[in-house]
mmCIF file of the N, C-alpha and C atoms, coordinates in Angstrom:
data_MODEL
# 
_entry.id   MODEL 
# 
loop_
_atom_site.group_PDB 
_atom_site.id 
_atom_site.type_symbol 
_atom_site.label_atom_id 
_atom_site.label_alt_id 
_atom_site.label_comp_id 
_atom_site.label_asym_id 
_atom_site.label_entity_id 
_atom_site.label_seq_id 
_atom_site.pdbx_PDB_ins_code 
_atom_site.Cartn_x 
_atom_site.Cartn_y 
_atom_site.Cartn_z 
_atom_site.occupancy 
_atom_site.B_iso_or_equiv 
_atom_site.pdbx_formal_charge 
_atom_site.auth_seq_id 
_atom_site.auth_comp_id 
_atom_site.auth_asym_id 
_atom_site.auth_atom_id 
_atom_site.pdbx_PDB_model_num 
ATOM 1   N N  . UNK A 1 1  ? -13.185 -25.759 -2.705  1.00 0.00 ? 1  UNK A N  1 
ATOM 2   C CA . UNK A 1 1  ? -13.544 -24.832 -3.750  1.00 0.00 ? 1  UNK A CA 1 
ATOM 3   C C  . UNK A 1 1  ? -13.951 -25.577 -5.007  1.00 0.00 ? 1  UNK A C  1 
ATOM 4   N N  . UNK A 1 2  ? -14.859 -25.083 -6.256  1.00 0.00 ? 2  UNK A N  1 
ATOM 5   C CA . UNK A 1 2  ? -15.350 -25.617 -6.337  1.00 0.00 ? 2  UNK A CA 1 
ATOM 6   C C  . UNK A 1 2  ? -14.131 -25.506 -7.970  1.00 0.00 ? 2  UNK A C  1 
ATOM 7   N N  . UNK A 1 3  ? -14.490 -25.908 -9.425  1.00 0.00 ? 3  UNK A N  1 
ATOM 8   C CA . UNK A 1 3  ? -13.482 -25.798 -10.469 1.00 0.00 ? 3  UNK A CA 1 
ATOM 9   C C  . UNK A 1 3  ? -14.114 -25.202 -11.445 1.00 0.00 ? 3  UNK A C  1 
ATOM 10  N N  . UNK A 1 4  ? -13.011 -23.930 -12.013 1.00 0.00 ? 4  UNK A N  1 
ATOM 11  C CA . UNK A 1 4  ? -13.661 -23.254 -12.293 1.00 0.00 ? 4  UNK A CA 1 
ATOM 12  C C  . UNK A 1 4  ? -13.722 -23.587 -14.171 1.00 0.00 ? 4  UNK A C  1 
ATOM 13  N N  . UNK A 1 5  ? -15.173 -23.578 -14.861 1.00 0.00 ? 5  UNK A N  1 
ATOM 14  C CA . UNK A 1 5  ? -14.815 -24.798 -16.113 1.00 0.00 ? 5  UNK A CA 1 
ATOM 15  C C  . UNK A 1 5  ? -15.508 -23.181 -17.059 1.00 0.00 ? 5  UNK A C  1 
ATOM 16  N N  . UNK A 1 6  ? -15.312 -23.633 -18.395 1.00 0.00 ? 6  UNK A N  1 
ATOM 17  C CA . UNK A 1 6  ? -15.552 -22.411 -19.487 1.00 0.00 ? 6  UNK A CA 1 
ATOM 18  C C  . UNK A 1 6  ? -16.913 -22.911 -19.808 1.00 0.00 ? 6  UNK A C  1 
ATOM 19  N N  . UNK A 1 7  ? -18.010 -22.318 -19.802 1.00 0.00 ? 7  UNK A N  1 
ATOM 20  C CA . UNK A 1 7  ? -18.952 -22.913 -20.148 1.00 0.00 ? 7  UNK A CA 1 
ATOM 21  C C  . UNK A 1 7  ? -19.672 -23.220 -21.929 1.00 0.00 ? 7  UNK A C  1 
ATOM 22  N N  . UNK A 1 8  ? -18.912 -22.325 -22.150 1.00 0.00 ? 8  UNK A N  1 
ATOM 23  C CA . UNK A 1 8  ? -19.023 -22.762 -23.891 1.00 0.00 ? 8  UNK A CA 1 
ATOM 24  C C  . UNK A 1 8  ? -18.782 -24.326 -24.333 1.00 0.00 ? 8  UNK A C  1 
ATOM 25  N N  . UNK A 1 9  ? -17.161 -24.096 -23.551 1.00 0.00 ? 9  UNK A N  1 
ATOM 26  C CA . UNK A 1 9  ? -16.133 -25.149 -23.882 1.00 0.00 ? 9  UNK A CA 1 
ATOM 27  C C  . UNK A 1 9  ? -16.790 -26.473 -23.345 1.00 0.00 ? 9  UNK A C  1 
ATOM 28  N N  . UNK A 1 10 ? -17.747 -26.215 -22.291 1.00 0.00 ? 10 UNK A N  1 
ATOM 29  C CA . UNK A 1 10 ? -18.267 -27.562 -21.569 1.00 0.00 ? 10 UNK A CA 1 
ATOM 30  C C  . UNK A 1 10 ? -19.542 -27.790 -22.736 1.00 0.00 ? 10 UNK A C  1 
ATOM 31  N N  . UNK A 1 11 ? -20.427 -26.873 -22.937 1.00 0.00 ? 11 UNK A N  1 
ATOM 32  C CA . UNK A 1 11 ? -21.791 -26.998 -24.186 1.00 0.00 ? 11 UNK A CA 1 
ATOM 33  C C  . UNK A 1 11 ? -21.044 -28.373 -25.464 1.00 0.00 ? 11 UNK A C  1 
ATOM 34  N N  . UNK A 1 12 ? -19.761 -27.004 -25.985 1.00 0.00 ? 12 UNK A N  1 
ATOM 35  C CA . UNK A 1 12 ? -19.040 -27.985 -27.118 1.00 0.00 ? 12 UNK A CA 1 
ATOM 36  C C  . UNK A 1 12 ? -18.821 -29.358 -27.191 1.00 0.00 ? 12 UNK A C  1 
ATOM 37  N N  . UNK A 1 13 ? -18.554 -29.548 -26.208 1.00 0.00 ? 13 UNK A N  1 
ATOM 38  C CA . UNK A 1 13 ? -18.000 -30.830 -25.458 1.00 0.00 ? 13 UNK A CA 1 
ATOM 39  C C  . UNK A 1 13 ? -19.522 -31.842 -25.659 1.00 0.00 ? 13 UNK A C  1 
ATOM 40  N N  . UNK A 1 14 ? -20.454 -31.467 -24.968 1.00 0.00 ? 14 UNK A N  1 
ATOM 41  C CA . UNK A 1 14 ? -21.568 -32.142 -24.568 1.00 0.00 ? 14 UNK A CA 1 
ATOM 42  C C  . UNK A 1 14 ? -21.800 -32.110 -26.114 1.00 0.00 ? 14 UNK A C  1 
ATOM 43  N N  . UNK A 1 15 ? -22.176 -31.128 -26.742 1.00 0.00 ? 15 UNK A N  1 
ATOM 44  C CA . UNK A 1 15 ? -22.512 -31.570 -27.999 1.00 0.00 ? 15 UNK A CA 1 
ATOM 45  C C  . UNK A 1 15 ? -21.612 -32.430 -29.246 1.00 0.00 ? 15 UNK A C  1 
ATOM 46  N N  . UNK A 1 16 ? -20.561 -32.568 -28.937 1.00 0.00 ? 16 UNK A N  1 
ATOM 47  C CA . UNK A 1 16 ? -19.573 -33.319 -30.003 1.00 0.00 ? 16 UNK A CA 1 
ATOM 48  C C  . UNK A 1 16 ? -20.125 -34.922 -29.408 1.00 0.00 ? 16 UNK A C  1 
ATOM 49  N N  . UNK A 1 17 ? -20.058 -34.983 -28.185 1.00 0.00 ? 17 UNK A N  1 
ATOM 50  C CA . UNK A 1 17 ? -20.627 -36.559 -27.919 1.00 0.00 ? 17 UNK A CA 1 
ATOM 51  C C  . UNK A 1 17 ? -21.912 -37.269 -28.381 1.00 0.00 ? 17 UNK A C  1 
ATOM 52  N N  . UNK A 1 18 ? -22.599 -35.649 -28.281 1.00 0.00 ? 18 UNK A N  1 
ATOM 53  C CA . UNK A 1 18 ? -24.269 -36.386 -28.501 1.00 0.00 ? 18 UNK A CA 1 
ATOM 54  C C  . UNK A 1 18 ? -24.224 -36.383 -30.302 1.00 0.00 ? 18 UNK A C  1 
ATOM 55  N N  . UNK A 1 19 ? -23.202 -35.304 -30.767 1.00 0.00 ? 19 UNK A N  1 
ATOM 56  C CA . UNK A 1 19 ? -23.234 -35.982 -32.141 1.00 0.00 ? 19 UNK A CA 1 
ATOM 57  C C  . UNK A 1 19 ? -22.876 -37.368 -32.757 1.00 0.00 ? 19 UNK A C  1 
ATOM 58  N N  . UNK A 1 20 ? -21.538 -37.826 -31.901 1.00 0.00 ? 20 UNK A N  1 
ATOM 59  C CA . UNK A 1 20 ? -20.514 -39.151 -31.640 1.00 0.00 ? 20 UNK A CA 1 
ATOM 60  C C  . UNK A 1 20 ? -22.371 -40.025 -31.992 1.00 0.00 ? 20 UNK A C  1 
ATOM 61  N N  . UNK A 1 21 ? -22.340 -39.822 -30.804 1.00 0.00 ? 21 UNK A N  1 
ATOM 62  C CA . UNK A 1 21 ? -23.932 -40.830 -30.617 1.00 0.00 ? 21 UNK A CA 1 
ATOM 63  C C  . UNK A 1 21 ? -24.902 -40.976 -31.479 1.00 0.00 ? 21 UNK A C  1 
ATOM 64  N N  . UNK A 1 22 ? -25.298 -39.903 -32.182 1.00 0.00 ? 22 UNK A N  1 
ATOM 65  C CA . UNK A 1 22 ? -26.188 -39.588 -33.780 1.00 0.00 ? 22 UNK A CA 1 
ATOM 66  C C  . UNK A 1 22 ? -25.603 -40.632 -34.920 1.00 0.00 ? 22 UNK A C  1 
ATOM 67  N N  . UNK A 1 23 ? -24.309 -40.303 -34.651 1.00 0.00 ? 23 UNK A N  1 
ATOM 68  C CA . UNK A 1 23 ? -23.426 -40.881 -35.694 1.00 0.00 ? 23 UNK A CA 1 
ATOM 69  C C  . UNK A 1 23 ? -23.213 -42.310 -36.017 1.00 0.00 ? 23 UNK A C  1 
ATOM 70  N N  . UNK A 1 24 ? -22.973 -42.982 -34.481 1.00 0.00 ? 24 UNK A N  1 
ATOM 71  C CA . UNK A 1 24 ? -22.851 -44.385 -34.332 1.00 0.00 ? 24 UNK A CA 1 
ATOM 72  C C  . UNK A 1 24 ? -24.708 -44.877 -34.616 1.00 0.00 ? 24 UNK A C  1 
ATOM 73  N N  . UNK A 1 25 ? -25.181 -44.325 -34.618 1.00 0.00 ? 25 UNK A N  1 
ATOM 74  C CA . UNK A 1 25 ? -26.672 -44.969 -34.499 1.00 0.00 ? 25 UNK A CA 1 
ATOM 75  C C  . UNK A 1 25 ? -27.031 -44.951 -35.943 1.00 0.00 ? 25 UNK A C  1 
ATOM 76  N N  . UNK A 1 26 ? -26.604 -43.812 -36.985 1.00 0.00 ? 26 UNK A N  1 
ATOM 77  C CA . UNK A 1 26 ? -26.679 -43.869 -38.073 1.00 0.00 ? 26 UNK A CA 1 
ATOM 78  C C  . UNK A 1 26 ? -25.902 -45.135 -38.846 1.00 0.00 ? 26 UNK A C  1 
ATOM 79  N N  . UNK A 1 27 ? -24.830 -45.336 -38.189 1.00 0.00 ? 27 UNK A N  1 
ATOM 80  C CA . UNK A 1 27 ? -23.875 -45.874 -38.819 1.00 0.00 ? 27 UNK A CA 1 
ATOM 81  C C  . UNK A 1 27 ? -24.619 -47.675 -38.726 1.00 0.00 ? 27 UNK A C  1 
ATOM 82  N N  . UNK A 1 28 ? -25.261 -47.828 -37.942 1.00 0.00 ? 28 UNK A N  1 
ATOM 83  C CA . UNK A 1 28 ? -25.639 -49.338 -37.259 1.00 0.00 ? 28 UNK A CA 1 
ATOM 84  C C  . UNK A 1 28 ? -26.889 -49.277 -38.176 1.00 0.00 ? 28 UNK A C  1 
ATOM 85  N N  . UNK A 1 29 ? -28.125 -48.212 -38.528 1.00 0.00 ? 29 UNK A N  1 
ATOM 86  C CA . UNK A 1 29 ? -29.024 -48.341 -38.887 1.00 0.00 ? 29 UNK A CA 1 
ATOM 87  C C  . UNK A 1 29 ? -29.168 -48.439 -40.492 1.00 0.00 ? 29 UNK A C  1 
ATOM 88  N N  . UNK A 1 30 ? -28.013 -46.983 -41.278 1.00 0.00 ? 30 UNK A N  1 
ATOM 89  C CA . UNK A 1 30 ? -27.492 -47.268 -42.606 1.00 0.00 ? 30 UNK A CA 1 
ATOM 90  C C  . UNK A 1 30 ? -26.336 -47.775 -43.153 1.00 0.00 ? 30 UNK A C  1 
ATOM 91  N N  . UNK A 1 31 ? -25.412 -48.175 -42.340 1.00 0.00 ? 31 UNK A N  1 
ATOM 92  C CA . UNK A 1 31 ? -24.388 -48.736 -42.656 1.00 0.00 ? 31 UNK A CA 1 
ATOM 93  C C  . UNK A 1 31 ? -24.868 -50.490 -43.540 1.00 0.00 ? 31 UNK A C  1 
ATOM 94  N N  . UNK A 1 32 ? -23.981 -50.301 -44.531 1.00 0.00 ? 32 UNK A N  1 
ATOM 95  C CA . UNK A 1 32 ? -23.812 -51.654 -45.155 1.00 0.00 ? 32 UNK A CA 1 
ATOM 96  C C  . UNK A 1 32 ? -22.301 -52.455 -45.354 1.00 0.00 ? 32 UNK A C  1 
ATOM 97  N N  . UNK A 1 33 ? -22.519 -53.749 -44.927 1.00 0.00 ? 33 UNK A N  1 
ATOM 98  C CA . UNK A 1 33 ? -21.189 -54.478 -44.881 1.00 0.00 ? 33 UNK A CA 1 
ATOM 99  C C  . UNK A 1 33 ? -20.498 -54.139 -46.198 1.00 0.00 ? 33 UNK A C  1 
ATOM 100 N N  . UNK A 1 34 ? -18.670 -54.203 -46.463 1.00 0.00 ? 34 UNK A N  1 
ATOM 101 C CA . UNK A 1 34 ? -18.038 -54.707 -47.452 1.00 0.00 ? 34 UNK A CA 1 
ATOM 102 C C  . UNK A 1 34 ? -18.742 -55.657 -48.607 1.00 0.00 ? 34 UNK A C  1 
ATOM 103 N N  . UNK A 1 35 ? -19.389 -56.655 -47.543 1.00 0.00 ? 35 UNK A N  1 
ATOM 104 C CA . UNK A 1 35 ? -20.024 -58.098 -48.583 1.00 0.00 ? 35 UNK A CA 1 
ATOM 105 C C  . UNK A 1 35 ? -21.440 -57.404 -49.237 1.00 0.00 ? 35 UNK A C  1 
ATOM 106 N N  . UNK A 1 36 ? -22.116 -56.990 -48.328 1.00 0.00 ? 36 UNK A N  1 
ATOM 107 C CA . UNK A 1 36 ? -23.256 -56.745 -49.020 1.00 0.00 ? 36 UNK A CA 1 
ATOM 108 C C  . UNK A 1 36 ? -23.178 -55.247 -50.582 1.00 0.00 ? 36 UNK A C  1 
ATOM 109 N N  . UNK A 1 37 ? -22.497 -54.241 -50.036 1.00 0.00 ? 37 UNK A N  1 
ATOM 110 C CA . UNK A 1 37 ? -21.746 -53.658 -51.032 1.00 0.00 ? 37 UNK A CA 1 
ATOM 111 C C  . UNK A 1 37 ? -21.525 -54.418 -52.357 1.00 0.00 ? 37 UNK A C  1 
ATOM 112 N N  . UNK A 1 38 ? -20.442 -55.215 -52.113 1.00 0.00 ? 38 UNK A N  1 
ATOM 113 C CA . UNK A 1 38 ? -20.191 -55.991 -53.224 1.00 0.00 ? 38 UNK A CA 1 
ATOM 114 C C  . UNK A 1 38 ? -21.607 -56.514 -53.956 1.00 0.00 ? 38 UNK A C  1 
ATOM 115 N N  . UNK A 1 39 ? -22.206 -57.412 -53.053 1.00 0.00 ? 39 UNK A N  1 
ATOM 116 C CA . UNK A 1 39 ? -23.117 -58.309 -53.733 1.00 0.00 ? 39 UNK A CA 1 
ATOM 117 C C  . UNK A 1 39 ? -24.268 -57.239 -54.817 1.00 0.00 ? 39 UNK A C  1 
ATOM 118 N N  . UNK A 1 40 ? -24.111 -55.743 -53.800 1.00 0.00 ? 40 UNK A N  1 
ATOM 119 C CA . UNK A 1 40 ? -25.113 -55.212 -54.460 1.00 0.00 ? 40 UNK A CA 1 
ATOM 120 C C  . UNK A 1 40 ? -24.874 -54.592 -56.105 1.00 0.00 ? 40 UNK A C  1 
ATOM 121 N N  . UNK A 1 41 ? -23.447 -54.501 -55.850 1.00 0.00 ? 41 UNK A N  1 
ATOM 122 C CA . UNK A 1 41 ? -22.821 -54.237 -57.113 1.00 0.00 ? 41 UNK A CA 1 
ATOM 123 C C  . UNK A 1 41 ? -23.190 -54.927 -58.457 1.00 0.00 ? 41 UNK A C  1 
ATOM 124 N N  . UNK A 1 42 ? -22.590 -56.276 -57.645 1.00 0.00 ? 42 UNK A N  1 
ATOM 125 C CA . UNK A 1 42 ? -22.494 -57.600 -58.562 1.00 0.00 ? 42 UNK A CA 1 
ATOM 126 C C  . UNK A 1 42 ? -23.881 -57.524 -59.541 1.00 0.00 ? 42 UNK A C  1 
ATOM 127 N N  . UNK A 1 43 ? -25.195 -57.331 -58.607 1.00 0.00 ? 43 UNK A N  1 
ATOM 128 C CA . UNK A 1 43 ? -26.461 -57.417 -58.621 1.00 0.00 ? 43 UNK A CA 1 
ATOM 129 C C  . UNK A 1 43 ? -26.880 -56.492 -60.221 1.00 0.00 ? 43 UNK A C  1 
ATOM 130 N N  . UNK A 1 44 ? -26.196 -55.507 -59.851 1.00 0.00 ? 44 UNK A N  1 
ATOM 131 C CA . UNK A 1 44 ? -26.587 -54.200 -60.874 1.00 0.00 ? 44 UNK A CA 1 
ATOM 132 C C  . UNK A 1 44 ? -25.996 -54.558 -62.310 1.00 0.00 ? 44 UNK A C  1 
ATOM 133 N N  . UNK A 1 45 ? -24.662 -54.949 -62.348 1.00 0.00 ? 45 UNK A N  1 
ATOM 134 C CA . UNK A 1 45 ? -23.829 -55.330 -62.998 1.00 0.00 ? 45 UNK A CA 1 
ATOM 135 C C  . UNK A 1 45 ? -24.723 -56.086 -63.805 1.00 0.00 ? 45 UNK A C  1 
ATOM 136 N N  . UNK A 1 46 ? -25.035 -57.708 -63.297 1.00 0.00 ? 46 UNK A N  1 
ATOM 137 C CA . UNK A 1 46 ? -26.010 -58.767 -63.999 1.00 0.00 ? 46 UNK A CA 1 
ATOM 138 C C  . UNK A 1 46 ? -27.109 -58.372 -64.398 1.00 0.00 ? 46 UNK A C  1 
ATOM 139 N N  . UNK A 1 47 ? -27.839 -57.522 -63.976 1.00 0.00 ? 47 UNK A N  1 
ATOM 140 C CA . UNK A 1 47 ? -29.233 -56.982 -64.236 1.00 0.00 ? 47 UNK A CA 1 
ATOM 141 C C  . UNK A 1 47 ? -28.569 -56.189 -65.743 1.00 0.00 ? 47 UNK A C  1 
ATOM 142 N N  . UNK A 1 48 ? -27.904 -55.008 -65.693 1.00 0.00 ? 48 UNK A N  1 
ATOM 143 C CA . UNK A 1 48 ? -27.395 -54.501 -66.697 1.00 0.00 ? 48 UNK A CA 1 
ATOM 144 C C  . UNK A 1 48 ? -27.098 -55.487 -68.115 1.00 0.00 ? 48 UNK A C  1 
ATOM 145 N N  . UNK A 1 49 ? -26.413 -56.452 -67.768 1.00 0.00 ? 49 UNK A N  1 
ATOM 146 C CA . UNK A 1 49 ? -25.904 -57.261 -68.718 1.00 0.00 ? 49 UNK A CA 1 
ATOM 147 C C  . UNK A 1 49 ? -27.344 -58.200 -69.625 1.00 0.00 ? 49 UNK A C  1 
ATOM 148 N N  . UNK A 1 50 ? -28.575 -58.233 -68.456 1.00 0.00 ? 50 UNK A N  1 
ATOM 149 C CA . UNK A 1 50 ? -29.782 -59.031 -68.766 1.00 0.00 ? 50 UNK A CA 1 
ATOM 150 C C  . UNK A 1 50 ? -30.239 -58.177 -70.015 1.00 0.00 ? 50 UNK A C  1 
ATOM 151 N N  . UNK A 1 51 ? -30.679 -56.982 -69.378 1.00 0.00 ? 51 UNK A N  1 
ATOM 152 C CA . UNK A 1 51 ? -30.784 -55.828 -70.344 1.00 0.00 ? 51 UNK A CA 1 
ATOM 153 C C  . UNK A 1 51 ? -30.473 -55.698 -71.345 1.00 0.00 ? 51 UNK A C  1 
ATOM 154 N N  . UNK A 1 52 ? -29.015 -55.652 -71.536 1.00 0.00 ? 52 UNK A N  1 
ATOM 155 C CA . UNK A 1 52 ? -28.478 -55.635 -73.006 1.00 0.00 ? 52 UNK A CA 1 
ATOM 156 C C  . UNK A 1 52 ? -28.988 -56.949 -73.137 1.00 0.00 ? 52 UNK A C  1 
ATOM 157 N N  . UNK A 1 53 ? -28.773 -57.640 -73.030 1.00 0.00 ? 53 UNK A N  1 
ATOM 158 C CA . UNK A 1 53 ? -29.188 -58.610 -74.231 1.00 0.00 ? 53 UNK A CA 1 
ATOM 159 C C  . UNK A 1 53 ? -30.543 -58.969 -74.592 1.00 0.00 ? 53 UNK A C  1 
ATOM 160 N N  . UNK A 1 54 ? -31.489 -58.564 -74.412 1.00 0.00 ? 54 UNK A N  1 
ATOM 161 C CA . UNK A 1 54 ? -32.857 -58.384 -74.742 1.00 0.00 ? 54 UNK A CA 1 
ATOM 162 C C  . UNK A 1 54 ? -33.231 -57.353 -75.702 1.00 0.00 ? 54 UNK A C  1 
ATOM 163 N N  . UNK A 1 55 ? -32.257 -56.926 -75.719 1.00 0.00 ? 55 UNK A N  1 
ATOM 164 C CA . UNK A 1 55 ? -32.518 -55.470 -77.013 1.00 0.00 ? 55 UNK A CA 1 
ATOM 165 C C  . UNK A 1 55 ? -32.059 -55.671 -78.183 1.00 0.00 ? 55 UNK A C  1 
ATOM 166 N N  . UNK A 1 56 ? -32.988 -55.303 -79.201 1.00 0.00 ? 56 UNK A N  1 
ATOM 167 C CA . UNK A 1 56 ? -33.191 -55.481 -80.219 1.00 0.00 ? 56 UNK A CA 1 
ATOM 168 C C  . UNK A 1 56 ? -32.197 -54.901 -81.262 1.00 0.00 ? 56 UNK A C  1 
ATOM 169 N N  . UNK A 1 57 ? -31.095 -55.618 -82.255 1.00 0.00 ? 57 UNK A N  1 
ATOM 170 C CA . UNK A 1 57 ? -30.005 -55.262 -83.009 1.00 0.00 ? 57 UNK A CA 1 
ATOM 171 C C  . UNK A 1 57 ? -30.563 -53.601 -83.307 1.00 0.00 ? 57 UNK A C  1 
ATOM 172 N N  . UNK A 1 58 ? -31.166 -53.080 -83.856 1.00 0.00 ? 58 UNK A N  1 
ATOM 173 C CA . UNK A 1 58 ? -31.673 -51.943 -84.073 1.00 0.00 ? 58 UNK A CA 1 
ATOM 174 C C  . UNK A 1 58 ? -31.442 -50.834 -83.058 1.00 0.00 ? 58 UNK A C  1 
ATOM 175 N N  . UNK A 1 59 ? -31.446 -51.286 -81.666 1.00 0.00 ? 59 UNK A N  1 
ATOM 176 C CA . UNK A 1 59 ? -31.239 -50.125 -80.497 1.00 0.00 ? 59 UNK A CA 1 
ATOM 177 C C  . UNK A 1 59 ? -30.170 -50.131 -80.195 1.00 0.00 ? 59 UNK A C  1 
ATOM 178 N N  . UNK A 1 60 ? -28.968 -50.900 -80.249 1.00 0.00 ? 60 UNK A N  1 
ATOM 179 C CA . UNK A 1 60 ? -27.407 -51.179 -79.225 1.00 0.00 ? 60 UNK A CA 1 
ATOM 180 C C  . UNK A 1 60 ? -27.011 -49.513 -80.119 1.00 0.00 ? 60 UNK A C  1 
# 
């Protein structure tokens, strides 16, 4: 005999994986390391700081 399965419950199923799968592919394609994070920080930070100091006593 054959088992008898809920067919919603089987759709749900199929679709939570193929999201799983969306997800991990996003994660590999936009994901950014801890390090690079940082560095990008760092990046903004120094640029900011370049900035100020090129400006003229009159604007701060």
């Amino acid at each position: 005999m054959a088992e008898v399965v809920s067919l919603p419950r089987l759709r749900k199923a199929k679709a939570r994986v193929e999201r799983e799968k969306a997800a991990e592919a996003n994660r590999l394609k936009f994901g950014r390391t801890k390090a690079e994070t940082e560095r990008k920080r760092l990046e903004e930070i120094r640029a900011e700081r370049a900035h100020e100091a090129h400006k003229l006593d009159d604007e701060r």
